[in-house]
C-alpha positions in Angstrom: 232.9 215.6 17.3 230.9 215.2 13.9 227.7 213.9 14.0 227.1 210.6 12.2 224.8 211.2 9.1 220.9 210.6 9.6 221.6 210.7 13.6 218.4 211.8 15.4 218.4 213.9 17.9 217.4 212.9 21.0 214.7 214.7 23.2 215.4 216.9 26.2 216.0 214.8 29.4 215.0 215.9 33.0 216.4 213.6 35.7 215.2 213.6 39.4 216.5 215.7 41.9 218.1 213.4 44.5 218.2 214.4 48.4 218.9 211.4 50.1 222.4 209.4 50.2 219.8 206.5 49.0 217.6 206.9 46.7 214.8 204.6 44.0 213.5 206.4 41.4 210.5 205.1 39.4 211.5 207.3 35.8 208.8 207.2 33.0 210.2 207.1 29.4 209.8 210.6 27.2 208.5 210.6 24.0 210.9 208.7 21.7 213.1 209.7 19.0 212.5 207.2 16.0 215.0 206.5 13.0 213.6 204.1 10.5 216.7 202.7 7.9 215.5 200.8 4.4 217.6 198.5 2.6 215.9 196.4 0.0 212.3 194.8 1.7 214.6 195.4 4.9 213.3 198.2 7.3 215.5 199.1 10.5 213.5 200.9 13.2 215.5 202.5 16.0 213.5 203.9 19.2 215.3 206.3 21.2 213.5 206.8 24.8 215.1 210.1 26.7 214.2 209.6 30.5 211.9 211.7 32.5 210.9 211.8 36.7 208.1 210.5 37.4 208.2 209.4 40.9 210.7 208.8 43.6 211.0 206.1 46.7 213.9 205.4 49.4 215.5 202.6 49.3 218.9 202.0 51.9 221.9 201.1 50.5 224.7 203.1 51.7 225.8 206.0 49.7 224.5 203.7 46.7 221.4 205.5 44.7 219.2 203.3 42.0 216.7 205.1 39.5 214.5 202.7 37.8 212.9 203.3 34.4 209.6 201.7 33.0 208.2 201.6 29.7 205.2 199.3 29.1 204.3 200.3 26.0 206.9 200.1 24.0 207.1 199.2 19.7 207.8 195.9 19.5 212.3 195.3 19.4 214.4 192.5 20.0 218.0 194.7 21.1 218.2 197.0 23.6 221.1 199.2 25.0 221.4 202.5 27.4 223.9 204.9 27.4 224.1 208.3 28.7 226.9 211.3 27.9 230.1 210.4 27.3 231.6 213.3 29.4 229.5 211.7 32.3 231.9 211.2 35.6 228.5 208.4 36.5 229.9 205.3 36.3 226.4 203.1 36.5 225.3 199.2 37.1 222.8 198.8 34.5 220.4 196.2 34.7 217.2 195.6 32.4 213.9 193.3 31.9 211.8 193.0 29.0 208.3 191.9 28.6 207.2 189.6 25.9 203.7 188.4 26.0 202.8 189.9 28.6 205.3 188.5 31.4 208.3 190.3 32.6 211.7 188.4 31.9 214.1 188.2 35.5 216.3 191.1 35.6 219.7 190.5 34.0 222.9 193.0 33.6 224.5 194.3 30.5 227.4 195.3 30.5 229.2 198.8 29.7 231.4 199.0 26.6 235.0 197.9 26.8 235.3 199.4 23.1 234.9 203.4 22.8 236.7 204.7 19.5 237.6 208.4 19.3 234.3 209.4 17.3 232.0 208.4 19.9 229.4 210.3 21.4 227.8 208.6 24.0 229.1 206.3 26.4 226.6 203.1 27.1 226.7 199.1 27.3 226.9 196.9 24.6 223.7 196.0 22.7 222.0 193.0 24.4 219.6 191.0 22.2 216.4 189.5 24.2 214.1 188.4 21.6 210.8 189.9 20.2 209.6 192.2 23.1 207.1 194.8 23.6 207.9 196.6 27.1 211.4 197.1 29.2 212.4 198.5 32.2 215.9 199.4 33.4 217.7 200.3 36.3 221.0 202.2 36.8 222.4 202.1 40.2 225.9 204.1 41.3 227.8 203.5 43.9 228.3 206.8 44.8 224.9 208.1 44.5 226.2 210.4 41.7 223.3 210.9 39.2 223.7 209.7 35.5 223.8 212.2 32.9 221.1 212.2 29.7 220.2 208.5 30.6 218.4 207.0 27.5 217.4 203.5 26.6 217.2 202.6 22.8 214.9 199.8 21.6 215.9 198.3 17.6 213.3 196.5 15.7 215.7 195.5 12.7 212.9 194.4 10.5 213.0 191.0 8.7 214.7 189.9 5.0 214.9 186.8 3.7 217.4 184.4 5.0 221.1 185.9 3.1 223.1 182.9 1.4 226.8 183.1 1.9 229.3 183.9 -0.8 230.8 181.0 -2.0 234.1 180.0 -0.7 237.7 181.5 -2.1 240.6 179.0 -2.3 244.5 179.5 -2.9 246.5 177.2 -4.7 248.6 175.3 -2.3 252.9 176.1 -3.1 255.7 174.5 -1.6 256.5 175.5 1.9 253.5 177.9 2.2 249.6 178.0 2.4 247.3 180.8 2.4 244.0 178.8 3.7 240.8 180.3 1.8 238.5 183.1 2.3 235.1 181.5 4.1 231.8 181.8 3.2 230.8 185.2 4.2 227.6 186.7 4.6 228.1 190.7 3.0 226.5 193.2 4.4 224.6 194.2 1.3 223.3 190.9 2.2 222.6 190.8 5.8 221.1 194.6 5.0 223.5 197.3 6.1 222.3 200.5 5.2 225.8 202.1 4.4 224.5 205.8 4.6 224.8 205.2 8.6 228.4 204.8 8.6 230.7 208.0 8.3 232.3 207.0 5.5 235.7 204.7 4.4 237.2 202.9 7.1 240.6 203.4 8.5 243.2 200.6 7.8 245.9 200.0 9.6 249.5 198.5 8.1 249.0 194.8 8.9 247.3 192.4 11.5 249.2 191.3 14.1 246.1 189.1 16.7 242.7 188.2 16.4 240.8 189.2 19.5 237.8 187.2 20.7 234.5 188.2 21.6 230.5 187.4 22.6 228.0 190.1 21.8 226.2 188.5 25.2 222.4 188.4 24.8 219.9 185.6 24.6 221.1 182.7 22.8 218.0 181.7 21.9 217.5 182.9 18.5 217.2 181.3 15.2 219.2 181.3 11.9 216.9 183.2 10.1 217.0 186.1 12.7 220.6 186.1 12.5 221.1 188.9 10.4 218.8 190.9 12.3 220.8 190.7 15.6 223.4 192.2 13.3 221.4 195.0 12.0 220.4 195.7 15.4 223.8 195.7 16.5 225.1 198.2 13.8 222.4 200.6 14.3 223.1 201.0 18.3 226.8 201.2 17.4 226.2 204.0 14.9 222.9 205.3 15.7 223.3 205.5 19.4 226.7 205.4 20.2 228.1 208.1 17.6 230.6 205.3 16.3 231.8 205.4 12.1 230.0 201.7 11.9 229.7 198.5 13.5 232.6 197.7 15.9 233.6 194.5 14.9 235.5 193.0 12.1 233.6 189.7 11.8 230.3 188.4 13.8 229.8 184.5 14.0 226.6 183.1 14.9 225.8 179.6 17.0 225.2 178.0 13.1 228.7 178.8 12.1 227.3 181.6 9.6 229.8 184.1 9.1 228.4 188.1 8.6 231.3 190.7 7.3 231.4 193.1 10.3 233.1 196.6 9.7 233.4 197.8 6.0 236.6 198.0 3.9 237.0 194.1 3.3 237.5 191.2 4.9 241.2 190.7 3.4 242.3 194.3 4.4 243.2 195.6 7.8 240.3 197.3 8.7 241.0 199.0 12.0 237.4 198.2 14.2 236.3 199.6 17.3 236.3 196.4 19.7 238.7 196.6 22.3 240.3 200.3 22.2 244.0 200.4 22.6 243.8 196.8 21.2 241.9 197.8 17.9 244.9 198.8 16.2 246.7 195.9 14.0 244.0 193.5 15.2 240.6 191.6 13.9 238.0 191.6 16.2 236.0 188.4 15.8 232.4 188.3 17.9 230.6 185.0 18.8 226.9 185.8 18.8 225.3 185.1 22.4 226.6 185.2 26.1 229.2 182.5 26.5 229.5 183.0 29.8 226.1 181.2 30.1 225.7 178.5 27.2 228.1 176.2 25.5 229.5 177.5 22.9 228.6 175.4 19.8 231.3 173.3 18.0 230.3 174.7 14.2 230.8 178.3 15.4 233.8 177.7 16.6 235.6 176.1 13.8 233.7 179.2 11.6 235.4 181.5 13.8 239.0 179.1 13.2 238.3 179.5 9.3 237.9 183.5 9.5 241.2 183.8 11.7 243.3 181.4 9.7 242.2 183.3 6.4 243.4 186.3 8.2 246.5 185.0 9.4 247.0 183.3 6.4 247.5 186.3 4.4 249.9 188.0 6.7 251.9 184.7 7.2 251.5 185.1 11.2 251.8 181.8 13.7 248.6 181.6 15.9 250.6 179.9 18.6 253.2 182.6 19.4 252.9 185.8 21.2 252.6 189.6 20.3 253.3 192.8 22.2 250.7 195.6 21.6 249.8 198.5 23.6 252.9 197.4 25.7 250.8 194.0 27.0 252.2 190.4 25.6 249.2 188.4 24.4 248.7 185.3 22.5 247.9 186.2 18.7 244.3 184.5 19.5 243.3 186.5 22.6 240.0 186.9 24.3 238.8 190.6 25.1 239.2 189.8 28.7 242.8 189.3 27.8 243.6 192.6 27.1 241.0 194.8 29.4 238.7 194.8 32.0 235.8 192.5 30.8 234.3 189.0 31.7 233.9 189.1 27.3 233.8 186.3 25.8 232.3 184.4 28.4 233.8 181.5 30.3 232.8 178.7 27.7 234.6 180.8 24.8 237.3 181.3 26.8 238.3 177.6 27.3 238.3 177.2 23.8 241.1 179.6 23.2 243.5 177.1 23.2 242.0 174.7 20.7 241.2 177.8 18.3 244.9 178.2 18.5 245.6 174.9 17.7 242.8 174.8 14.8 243.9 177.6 12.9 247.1 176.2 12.8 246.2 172.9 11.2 243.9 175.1 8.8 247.1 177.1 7.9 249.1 174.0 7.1 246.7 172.0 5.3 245.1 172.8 1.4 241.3 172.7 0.9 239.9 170.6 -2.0 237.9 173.7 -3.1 238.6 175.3 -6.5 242.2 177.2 -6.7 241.6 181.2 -7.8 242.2 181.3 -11.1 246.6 181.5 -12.2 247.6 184.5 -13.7 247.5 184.2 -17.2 250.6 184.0 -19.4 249.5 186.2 -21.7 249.7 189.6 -19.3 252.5 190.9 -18.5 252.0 190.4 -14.7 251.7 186.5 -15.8 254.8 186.6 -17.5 257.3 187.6 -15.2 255.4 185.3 -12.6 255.7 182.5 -14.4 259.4 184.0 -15.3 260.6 183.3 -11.7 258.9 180.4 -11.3 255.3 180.5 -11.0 253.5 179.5 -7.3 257.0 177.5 -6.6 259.0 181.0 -6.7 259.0 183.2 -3.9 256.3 184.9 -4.6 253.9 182.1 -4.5 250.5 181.7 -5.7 248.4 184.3 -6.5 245.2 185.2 -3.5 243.3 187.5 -5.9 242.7 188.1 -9.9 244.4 190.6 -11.6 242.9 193.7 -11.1 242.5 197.0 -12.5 244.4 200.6 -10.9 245.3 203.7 -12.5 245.8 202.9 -16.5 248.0 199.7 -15.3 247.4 196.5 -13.2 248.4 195.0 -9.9 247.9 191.5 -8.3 248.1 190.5 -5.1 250.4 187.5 -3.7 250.7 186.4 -0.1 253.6 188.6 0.9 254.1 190.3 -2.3 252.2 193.1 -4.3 253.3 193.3 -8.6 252.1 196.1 -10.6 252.7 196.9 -14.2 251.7 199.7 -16.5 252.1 201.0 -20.1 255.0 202.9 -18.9 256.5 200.4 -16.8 257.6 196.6 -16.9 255.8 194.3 -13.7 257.4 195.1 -10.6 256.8 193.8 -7.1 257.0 195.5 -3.1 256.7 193.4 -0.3 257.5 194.0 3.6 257.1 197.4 4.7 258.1 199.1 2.2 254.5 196.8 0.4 252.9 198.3 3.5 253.7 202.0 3.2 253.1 201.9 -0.6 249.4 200.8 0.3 249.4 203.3 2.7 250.4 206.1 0.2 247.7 204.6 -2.2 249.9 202.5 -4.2 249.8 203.2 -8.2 247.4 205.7 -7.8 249.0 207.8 -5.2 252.3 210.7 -5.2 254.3 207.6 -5.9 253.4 205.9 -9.5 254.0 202.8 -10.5 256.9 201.2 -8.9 260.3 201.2 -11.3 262.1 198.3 -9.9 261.6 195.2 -7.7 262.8 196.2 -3.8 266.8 196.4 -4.2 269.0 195.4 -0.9 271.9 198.0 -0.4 270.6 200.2 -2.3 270.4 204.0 -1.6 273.1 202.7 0.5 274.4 199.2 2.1 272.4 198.2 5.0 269.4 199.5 3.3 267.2 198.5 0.9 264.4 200.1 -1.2 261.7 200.7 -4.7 262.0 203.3 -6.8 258.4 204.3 -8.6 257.5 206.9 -11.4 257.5 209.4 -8.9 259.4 208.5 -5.6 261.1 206.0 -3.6 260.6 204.2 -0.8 263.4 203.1 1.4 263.6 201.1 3.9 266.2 200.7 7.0 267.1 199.9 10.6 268.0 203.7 11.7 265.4 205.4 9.4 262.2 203.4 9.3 260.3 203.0 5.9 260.6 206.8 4.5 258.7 207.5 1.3 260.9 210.7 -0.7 258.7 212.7 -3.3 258.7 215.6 -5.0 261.4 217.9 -5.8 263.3 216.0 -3.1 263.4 212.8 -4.8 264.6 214.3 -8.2 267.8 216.0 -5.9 268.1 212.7 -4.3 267.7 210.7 -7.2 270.3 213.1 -9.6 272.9 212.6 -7.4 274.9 209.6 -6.0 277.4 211.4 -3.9 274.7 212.9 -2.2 273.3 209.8 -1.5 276.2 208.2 -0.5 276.5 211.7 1.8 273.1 212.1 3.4 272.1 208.3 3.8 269.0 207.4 4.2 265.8 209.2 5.1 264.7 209.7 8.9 261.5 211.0 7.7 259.3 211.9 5.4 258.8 215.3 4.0 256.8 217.8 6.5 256.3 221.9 6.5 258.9 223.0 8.7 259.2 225.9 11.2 259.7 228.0 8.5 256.7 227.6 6.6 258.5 225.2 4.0 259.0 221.4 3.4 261.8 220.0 4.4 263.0 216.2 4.7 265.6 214.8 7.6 267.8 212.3 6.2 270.4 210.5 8.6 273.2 212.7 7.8 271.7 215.5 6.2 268.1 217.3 5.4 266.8 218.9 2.3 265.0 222.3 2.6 262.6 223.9 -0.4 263.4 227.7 -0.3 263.3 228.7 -3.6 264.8 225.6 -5.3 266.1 222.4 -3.4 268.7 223.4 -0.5 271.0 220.8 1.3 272.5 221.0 4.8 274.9 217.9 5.3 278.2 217.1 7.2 279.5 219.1 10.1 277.1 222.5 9.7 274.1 219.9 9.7 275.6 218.1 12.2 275.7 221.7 14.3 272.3 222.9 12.8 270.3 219.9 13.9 271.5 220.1 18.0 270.1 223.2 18.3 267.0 223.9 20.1 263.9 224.7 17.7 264.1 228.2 18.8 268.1 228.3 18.0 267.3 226.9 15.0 264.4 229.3 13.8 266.6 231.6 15.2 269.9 230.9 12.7 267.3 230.0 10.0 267.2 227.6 6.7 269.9 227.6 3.8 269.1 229.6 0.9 272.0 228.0 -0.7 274.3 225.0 -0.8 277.4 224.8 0.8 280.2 226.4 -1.3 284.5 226.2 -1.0 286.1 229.3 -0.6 289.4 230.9 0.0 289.4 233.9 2.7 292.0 237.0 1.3 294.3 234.9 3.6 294.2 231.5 2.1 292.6 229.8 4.2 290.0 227.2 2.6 286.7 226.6 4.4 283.1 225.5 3.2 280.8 228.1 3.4 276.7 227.4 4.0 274.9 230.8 3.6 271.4 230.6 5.6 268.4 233.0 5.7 269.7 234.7 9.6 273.5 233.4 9.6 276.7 232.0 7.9 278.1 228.6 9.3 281.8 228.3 8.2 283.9 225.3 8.8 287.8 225.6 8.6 290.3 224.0 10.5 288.1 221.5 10.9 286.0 223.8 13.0 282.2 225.0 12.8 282.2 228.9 13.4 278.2 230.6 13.1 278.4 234.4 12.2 274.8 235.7 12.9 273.0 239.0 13.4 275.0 242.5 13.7 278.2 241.0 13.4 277.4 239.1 10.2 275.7 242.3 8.6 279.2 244.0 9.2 281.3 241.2 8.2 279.3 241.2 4.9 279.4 244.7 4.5 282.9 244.3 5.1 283.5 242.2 2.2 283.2 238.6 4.0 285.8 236.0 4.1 287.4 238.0 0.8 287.5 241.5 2.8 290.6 242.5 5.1 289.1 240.4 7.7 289.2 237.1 6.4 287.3 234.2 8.4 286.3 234.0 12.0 288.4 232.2 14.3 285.6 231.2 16.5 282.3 232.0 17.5 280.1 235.3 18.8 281.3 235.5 23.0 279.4 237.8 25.2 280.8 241.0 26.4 279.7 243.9 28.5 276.6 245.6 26.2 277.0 243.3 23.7 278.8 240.4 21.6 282.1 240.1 20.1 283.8 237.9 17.3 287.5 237.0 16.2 288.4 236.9 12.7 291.7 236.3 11.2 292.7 239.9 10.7 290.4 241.5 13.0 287.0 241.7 15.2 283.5 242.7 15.1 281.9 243.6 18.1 278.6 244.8 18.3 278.0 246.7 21.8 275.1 249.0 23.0 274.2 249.3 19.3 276.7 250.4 17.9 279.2 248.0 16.0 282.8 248.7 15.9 285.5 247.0 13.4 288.5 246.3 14.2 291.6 245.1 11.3 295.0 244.6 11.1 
């Protein structure tokens, strides 16, 4: 697993030796690893306390065993978190105080992480914030007495910057029958003071979003606006720092004054995939309240902030926050909580109740147009403006604009609701939408192996019952049977050549991939190409033998190294012909006959179908020492090594 850039490394831990079923252990903190982050007058210190025996005491409860760790002289932080290694079978209570002035807080719990993406490298509880403190002490208690492994408690002064000042509201234009509700004001993370060398690097997206999943970040609720954007910073830097994670795990993090701070990089109007509820990260926004929910009320402005960022979301991918969504194979609302989908009390009782109203809220906000300031029309005089306004302008279907016209490749794109136009010097404005729109993104669009696209998406076209772009480059096509299948390459100028293949193979099943013999092939419903030495096609009956083969029969018969070809054997008989790198399929009679190893050498050498033998009648059968195969004048059989001809 790779090692997030600037991660410290933490000291050497030594843990007590336990000897009782019930054990107290009084651990004193090792010296600390310390990470200090600037960004701007903004300075992020991150303490990381390995755990060390210093004393041990009995304490009776069960098989149940509870180390306790003190540190009372600690640099002054306001969030905390342990974790301990992620291969660790422990499976610990953790509970904490923290001293602020002098006097010990009560002992609360935090709670472990119900978010762990594939790049982490510790396991832990969420960050907790608790205000400006100066000593902590924590206690991890297992059930089973089972001791927890490299224990370590990091402490996060994020520093202090001036208060950030939200960017300003983004507006659609309202269009007939459909609304895209604005982009809030958000709070960047240049702004709230990310330093972006902590992160791994660009963030996955996935195709789409399909929920919003709710959460608290727990904590004291205490804080003020201005300290805000430190909770965030502290948040990031246990997330990345401690935990191993690519950067913070959520998408979006509200706080009690309804400011709004982008979460996880990439943008807030992409699908970012976050880290905030595992199997449920995928094809979701993960939206955090800031404070423990299950305690206080949860104000009335940060829930209507949290409405806004959902409906924007929503908005753009046209989804209704009332109905239901399968993912991960559970059936949720679109506006879930965290405790919805896993194990967790996240995000707090008060939140929880709310659900319903936030459902209820983001649809009014997706139905009804702000009175901000619409984004700017697209201009008549580009060429994306033209055919825009050609079909209609924000009444057509592709409605109003979301962004400006933007810059890619030597050409230009702009983005609609449910539509994507680009336009080049090469190529008039054309538009993708669906999922075909999402595959082109995911191929990196004008600037990827595709181009610019060619045409607008075309129904029944490669074939009827599909429908599909063509770009500079490629296609994309799109169908029930196949999926969305880009074709590239030298496969796409075979395809492309050649309408009676088309019309042959159908659509494509796949995508091109290296095959089991070292070379790229592409599966297509009725047919797949092959690259050995030049473009190869296997279609009809031999592909429809071929391809129900096991992988080793296939390897086995091998790939063609030519088309298919109509002969006439030295008796008449016509037959296609597919000659392949370790056989010869023939198909006569409406049969499929495979001549393969000795038996083909000799039928070759024999003059093939055009020697005295003519075609075979069926294919190799076992016999004693060997194999055997009818032609039309004759038999090969192969036996014990040696291969014997036989012709009338």
């Amino acid at each position: 697993m790779t090692t997030p850039p600037n991660r410290p490394r933490r000291a050497q831990t030594c843990l007590v030796a336990v000897t009782a079923t019930a054990l107290t252990a009084t651990i004193a903190l090792s010296a600390p690893v310390v990470a200090d982050a600037e960004t701007g007058s903004t300075r992020t210190t991150v303490v990381e306390e390995a755990l060390s025996t210093s004393a041990v005491s009995t304490r009776s409860a069960g098989a149940a065993r509870t180390w306790t760790y003190r540190d009372s002289s600690t640099k002054p932080f306001t969030t905390l978190g342990v974790s301990w290694a992620a291969d660790a079978t422990a499976d610990p209570t953790v509970e904490f105080r923290t001293r602020t002035d002098g006097r010990w807080t009560a002992w609360s719990t935090a709670a472990e992480t119900a978010a762990t993406p594939a790049e982490a490298e510790r396991s832990g509880t969420d960050p907790v914030y608790v205000g400006e403190s100066d000593g902590v002490e924590v206690r991890l208690t297992t059930s089973s007495g089972e001791q927890v492994v490299d224990p370590t408690v990091t402490l996060i002064d994020p520093g202090s910057a001036p208060t950030p000042a939200p960017a300003a509201t983004m507006s659609t234009r309202a269009s007939a029958g459909a609304y895209k509700p604005p982009r809030p004001a958000l709070i960047t993370r240049a702004q709230w003071g990310a330093d972006e060398s902590w992160r791994c690097g660009t963030n996955r997206l996935t195709s789409t979003v399909q929920a919003a999943i709710v959460h608290h970040t727990a904590g004291v609720n205490s804080y003020t606006k201005a300290e805000s954007a430190g909770i965030v910073r502290g948040i990031y830097a246990y997330h990345t720092k401690t935990l191993g994670w690519c950067d913070v795990g959520y998408n979006v993090l509200v706080d009690k004054y309804g400011q709004i701070f982008e979460g996880r990089a990439g943008g807030l109007d992409k699908p970012v995939l976050g880290a905030h509820a595992t199997s449920w990260n995928t094809d979701t926004v993960g939206v955090s309240f800031m404070g423990n929910y299950e305690t206080a009320a949860a104000p009335a402005v940060m829930l209507e902030a949290g409405a806004q960022v959902i409906a924007y979301k929503f908005g753009i991918y046209g989804r209704d926050p009332k109905s239901r969504v399968t993912l991960a194979g559970k059936t949720i609302y679109r506006i879930s909580g965290h405790g919805d989908v896993m194990q967790t009390a996240c995000p707090g009782v008060n939140v929880r109740s709310k659900l319903s109203w936030m459902r209820d809220r983001v649809a009014t906000l997706m139905k009804t147009p702000t009175t901000t300031s619409p984004a700017p029309a697209t201009p008549a005089t580009t060429a994306i403006g033209q055919r825009w306004q050609s079909l209609g302008g924000g009444s057509s279907y592709l409605g109003w604009p979301i962004d400006v016209e933007k810059k890619i490749g030597d050409g230009t794109w702009r983005e609609f609701r449910a539509y994507d136009m680009f336009d080049s010097p090469r190529t008039d404005p054309f538009w993708t939408t669906g999922s075909i729109r999402t595959r082109y993104r995911a191929l990196g669009t004008a600037t990827g192996v595709l181009g610019f696209p060619t045409s607008d998406q075309r129904s029944g076209w490669p074939v009827s019952g599909a429908s599909g772009n063509t770009f500079e480059k490629g296609a994309i096509v799109s169908s029930k049977t196949g999926g969305t299948r880009a074709i590239t390459g030298a496969f796409w100028t075979t395809y492309s050549a050649d309408s009676g293949l088309r019309s042959r193979i159908s659509v494509p099943w796949s995508e091109a991939k290296v095959s089991g013999f070292g070379t790229l092939s592409q599966t297509f419903k009725y047919g797949r190409l092959f690259e050995n030495k030049g473009i190869k096609v296997m279609e009809g009956q031999i592909y429809a033998h071929w391809s129900k083969q096991s992988t080793s029969t296939k390897l086995a018969l091998g790939q063609p190294s030519a088309n298919a070809v109509s002969v006439t054997s030295s008796t008449g008989t016509k037959a296609t012909l597919q000659t392949l790198t370790k056989s010869t399929y023939v198909v006569s009679g409406g049969k499929v006959k495979v001549v393969k190893g000795g038996v083909l050498t000799a039928w070759k050498g024999f003059g093939g179908e055009k020697g005295k033998l003519g075609l075979p009648t069926g294919d190799q059968t076992t016999v004693s020492g060997g194999v055997k195969q009818n032609f039309e004048k004759g038999s090969i059989s192969v036996v014990n090594g040696e291969t014997i001809i036989r012709y009338r």
